[in-house]
C-alpha positions in Angstrom: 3.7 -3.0 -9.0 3.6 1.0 -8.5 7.2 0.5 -6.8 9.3 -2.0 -5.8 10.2 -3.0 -2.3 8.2 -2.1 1.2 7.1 0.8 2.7 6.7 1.1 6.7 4.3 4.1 7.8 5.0 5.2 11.2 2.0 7.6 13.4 3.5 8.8 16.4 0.7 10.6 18.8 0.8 11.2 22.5 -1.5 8.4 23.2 -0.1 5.0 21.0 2.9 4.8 18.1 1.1 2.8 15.2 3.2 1.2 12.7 2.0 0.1 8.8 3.7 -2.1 6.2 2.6 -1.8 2.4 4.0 -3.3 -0.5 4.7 -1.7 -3.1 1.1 -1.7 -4.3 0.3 0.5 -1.1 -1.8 -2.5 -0.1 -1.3 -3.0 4.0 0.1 -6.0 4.9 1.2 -6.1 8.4 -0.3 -3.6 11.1 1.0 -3.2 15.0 1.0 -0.6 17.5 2.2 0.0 21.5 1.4 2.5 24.1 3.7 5.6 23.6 5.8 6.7 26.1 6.0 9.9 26.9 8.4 10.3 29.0 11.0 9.1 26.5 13.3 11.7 25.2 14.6 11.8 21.1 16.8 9.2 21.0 15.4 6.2 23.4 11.7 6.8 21.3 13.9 6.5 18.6 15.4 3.3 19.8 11.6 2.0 20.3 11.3 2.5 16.7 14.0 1.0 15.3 13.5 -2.1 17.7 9.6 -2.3 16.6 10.8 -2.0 12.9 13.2 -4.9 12.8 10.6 -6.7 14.6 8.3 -6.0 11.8 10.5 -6.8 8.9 11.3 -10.2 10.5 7.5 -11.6 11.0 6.9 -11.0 7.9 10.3 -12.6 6.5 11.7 -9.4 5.5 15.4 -8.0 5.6 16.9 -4.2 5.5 17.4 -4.4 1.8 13.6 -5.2 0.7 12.3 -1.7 2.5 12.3 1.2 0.3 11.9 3.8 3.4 10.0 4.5 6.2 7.8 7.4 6.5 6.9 9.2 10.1 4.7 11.4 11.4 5.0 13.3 14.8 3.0 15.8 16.4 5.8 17.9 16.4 7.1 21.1 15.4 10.0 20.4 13.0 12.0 21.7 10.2 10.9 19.3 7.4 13.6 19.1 4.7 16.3 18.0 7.8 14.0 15.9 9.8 14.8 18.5 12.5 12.4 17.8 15.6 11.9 21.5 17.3 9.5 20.8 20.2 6.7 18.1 20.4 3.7 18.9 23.0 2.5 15.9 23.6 5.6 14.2 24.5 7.7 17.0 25.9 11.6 15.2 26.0 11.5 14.8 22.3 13.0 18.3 21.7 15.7 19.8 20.1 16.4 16.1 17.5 17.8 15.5 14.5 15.5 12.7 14.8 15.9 11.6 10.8 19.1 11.3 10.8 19.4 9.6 14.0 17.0 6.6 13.1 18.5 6.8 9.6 22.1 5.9 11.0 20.1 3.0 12.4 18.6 1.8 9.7 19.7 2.5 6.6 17.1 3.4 4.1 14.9 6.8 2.8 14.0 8.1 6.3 10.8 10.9 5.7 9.6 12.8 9.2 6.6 15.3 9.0 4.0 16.9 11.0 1.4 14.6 11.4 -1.5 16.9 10.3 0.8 17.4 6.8 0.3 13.5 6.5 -3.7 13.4 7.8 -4.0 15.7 5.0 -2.3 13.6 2.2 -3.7 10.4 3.0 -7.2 11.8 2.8 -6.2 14.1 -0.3 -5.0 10.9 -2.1 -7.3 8.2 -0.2 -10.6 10.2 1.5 -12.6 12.8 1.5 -10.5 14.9 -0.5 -10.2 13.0 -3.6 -10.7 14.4 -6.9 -10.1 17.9 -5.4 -8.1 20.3 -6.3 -7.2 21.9 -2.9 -8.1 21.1 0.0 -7.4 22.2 3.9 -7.7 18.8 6.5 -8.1 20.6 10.2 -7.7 18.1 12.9 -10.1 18.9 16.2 -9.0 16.5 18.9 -6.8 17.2 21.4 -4.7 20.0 19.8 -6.3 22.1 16.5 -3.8 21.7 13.4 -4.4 21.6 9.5 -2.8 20.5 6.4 -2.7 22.2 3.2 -3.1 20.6 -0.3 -2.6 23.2 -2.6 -2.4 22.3 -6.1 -2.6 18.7 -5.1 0.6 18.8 -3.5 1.2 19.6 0.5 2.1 23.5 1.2 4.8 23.2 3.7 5.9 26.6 3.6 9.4 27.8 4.5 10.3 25.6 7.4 7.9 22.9 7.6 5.0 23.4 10.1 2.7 25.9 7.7 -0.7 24.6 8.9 -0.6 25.2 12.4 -3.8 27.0 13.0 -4.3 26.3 15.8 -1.7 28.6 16.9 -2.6 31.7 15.1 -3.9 34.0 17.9 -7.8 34.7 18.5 -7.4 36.8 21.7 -4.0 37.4 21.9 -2.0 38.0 25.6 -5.5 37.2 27.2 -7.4 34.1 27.9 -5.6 30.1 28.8 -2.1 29.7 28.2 -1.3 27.0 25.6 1.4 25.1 25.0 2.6 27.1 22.4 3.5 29.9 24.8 1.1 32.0 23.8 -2.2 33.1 25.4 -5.3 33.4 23.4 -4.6 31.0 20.5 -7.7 29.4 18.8 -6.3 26.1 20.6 -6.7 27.0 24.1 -10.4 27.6 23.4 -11.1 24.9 21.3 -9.2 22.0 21.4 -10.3 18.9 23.6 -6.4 19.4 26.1 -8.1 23.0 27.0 -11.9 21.9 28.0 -11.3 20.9 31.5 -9.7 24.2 31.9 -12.4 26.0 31.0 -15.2 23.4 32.6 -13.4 24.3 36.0 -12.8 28.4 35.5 -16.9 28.5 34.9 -17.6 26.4 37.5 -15.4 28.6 40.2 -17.3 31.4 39.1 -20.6 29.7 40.4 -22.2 27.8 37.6 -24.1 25.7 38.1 -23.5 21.9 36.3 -23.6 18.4 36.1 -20.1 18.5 35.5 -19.4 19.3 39.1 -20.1 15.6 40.1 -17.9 14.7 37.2 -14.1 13.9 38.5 -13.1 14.0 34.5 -14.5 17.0 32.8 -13.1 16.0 29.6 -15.0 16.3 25.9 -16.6 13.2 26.8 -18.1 14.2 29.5 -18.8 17.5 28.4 -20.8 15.9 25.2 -22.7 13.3 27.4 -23.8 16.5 29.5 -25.1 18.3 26.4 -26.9 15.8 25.4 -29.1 16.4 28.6 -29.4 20.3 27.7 -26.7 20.9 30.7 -26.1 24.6 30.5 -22.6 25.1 31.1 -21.9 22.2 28.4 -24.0 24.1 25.3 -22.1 26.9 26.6 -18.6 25.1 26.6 -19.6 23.5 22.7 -20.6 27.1 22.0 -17.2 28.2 22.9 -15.7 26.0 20.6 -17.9 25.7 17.5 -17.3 29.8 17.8 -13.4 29.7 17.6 -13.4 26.9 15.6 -15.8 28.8 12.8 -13.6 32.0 13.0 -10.5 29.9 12.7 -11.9 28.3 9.2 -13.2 30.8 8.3 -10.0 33.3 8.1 -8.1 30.6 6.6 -10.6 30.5 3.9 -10.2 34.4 3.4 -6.4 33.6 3.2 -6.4 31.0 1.0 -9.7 30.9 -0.7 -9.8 26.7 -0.6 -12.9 25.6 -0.6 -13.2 22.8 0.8 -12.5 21.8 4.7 -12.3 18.3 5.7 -12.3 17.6 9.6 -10.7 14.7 11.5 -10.0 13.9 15.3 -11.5 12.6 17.8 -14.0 15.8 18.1 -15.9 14.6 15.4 -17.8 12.6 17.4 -19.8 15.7 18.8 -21.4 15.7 15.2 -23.8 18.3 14.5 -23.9 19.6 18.0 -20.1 21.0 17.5 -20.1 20.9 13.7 -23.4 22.4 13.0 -23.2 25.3 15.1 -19.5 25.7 13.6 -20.9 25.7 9.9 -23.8 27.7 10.9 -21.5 30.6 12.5 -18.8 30.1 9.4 -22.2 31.3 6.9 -22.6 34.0 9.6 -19.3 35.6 8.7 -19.4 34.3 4.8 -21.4 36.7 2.4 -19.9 35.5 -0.8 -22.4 33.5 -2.3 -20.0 30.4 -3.5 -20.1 27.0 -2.7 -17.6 26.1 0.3 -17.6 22.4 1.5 -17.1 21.1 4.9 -16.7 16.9 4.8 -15.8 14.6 7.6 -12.2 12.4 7.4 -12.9 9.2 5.7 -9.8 7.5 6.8 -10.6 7.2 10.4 -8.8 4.4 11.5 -5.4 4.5 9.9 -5.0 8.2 8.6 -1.5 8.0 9.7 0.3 5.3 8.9 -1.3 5.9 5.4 -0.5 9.3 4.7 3.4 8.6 6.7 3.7 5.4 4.2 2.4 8.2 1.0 5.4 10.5 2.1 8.0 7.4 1.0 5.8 6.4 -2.0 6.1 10.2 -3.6 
């Protein structure tokens, strides 16, 4: 055995809070998940967890004193060395939390919170498309833009916790749609899957013309199933995002000089029509001539409760 006793890995998204037992030989052994509710605030999502936990541990015949820690990731700004939740934008109530020590006084064992693009980007370091790497930068494109960075083979948190966020760093600043990070003009809010209706609708006001104006849901996948039929406003909208997306990588490989970029989230599925343009505009702006690699997440299915179980197991 790598370790002795059980590890629970917890992925908390806007849409569903999955939850992942391992032994101590990381194998999975028990897997469940529920809808997420987003209207809860800190401590009653915190009570769902602890209820789901103990619900866990006693179908599989397990008591407190067999689990070596839990491990949780939230999409969340949060200060990572107190398990400190600042603000979370998908579910807005869970602000202001000293979530960690509040489940830990619930349960007590080794309680780990991070940002759930640190922990996308340590279980595919350790477990995907990043292995045998030395650095590596995992960018999630799905409904928000965020990355992790693996520097050195260990995660670069920086001073409080939430280094990574790059979809927040500012592409037009003060101009363009106003994210939820209070800002206008962040690379979010012009390509991230939350912002495309926005922008499907602001075209479409200013006459063009689209199959997306019969659509009541103007959301990615609509947007790609338009594409596919050479719909102008949708190659325009994909356009949009494989350009702020390429300028994105691309100054966070002039910062950081890591060469290789592997993408997860649920804009993936636009393939080369998003990616391909996004590498082909990235070589635009790139005139070193060395190798940089752009790979898709291997881990697609359980990413998170992976990489949340990894962040006990170190």
């Amino acid at each position: 055995m790598l370790h002795s006793g059980y590890v629970i890995g917890i992925d908390a998204g806007g849409t569903k809070v999955a939850y992942g037992l391992f032994n101590g030989d990381r194998v999975l052994v028990d897997r469940f998940q529920h809808p997420t509710d987003i209207a809860a605030d800190g401590p009653a999502f915190s009570d769902g967890i602890v209820h789901t936990i103990h619900e866990m541990l006693n179908r599989n015949g397990l008591g407190i004193k067999q689990l070596k820690g839990i491990g949780i990731c939230m999409p969340s700004f949060l200060l990572f060395d107190e398990g400190y939740v600042f603000m979370t934008s998908a579910m807005t109530n869970i602000k202001d939390f000293a979530m960690r020590d509040y489940i830990a006084q619930r349960l007590p064992v080794r309680i780990v919170l991070d940002n759930d693009s640190n922990v996308a980007a340590l279980a595919e370091y350790r477990h995907g498309a990043g292995r045998g790497s030395k650095h590596m930068v995992y960018v999630a494109t799905s409904t928000g833009i965020g990355s992790g960075i693996i520097i050195d083979g260990k995660l670069f948190r920086g001073s409080y916790g939430w280094a990574g966020e790059c979809g927040h760093m500012l592409a037009t600043p003060d101009e363009g749609v106003l994210c939820g990070c209070r800002n206008r003009g962040c690379f979010m809010s012009y390509a991230a899957g939350r912002y495309v209706p926005q922008h499907v609708e602001a075209r479409l006001k200013a006459g063009a013309k689209s199959v997306l104006s019969a659509t009541e849901n103007k959301d990615c996948t609509n947007v790609l199933k338009a594409y596919t039929q050479n719909d102008p406003l949708a190659v325009e909208i994909v356009e949009q995002m494989a350009h702020y997306l390429a300028v994105c990588i691309f100054n966070i490989y002039q910062l950081l000089n890591i060469n290789l970029f592997v993408f997860g989230g649920g804009l993936v599925n636009f393939g080369e029509a998003l990616f391909g343009r996004m590498r082909t505009e990235f070589d635009k702006y790139n005139h070193i001539p060395q190798p940089v690699y752009f790979r898709f997440a291997e881990l697609v299915k359980d990413f998170g409760i992976i990489g949340a179980a990894e962040l006990i197991f170190d």
